[in-house]
MIFIFI-969559 format. One line per field, with one value per residue (C-alpha): z, y, x; residue number from 1. Coordinates in steps of 0.1 Angstrom, whole numbers, m for minus. Example, Ala and Ser with C-alpha at 12.3 -4.5 7.8 and 13.67 -1.06 7.14 Angstrom:
% residues 2
pz: (78,71);
py: (m45,m11);
px: (123,137);
pos: (1,2);
//
This chain:
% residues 98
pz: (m1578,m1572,m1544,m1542,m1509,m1499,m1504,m1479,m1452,m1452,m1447,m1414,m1395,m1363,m1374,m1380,m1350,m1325,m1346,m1343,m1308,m1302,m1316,m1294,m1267,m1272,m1273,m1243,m1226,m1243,m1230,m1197,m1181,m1199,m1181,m1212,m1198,m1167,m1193,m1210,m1181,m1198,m1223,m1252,m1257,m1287,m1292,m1279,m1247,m1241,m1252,m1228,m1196,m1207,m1213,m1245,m1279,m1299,m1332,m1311,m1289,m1321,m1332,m1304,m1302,m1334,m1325,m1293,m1320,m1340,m1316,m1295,m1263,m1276,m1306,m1332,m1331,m1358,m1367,m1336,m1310,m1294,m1267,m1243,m1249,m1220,m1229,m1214,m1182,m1185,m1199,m1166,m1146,m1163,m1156,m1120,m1123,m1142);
py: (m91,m103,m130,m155,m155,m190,m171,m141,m166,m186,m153,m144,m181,m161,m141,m173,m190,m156,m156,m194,m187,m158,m182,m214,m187,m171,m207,m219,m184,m189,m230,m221,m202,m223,m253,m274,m299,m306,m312,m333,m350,m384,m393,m388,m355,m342,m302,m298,m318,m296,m264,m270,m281,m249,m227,m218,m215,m245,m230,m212,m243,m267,m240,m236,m271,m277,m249,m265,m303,m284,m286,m316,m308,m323,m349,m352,m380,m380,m345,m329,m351,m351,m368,m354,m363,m362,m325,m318,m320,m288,m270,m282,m265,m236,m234,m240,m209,m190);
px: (m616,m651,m655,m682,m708,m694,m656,m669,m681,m652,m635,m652,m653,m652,m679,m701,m693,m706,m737,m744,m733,m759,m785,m777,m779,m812,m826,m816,m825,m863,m867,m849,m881,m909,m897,m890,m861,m890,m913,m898,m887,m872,m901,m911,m934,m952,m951,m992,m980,m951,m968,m998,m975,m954,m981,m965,m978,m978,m964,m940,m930,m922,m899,m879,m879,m866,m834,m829,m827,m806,m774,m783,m804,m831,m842,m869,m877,m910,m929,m934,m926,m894,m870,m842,m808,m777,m778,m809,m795,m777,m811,m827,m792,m800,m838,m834,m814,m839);
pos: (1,2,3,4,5,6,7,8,9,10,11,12,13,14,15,16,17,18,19,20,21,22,23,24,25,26,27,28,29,30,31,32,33,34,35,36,37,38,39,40,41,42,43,44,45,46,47,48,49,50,51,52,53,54,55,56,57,58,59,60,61,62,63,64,65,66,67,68,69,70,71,72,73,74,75,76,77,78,79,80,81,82,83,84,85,86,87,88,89,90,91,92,93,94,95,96,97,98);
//
């Protein structure tokens, strides 16, 4: 019996959930040292700002951004330019730790 791609994943939810997991993870290990929730602070940024205060790549910084939108500790607001939410908090917890 053949199964489907979409049968497999729903197979292996567990599975899924560590891999989204390890991915939420490695983002919030990469903004953590660059400073991103203090750069942010509680305004509106665009990815040049943040990059430059960061001293992080532009290319590099949108994408991360863009991870970090994808589960809420931050929001796109328009093309590169993005806003904290009540989640950044915790990112700036864990960069004081860093």
């Amino acid at each position: 019996m053949q199964h489907t791609s979409i049968e497999r994943t729903l197979a292996f939810p567990p599975l899924t959930e560590v891999a989204i997991g390890y991915f939420r993870s490695r983002a919030l290990c990469a903004a953590a040292p660059l400073g991103v929730a203090d750069a942010l602070g509680d305004q509106e940024r665009s990815v040049n700002q943040l990059g430059a205060q960061c001293d992080a790549n532009p290319g590099s910084s949108d994408r991360l951004l863009r991870a970090l939108a994808s589960f809420g500790v931050v929001s796109e607001i328009r093309p590169a330019s993005f806003v904290p939410t009540a989640a950044n908090f915790f990112l700036a917890l864990i960069s004081d730790l860093a």
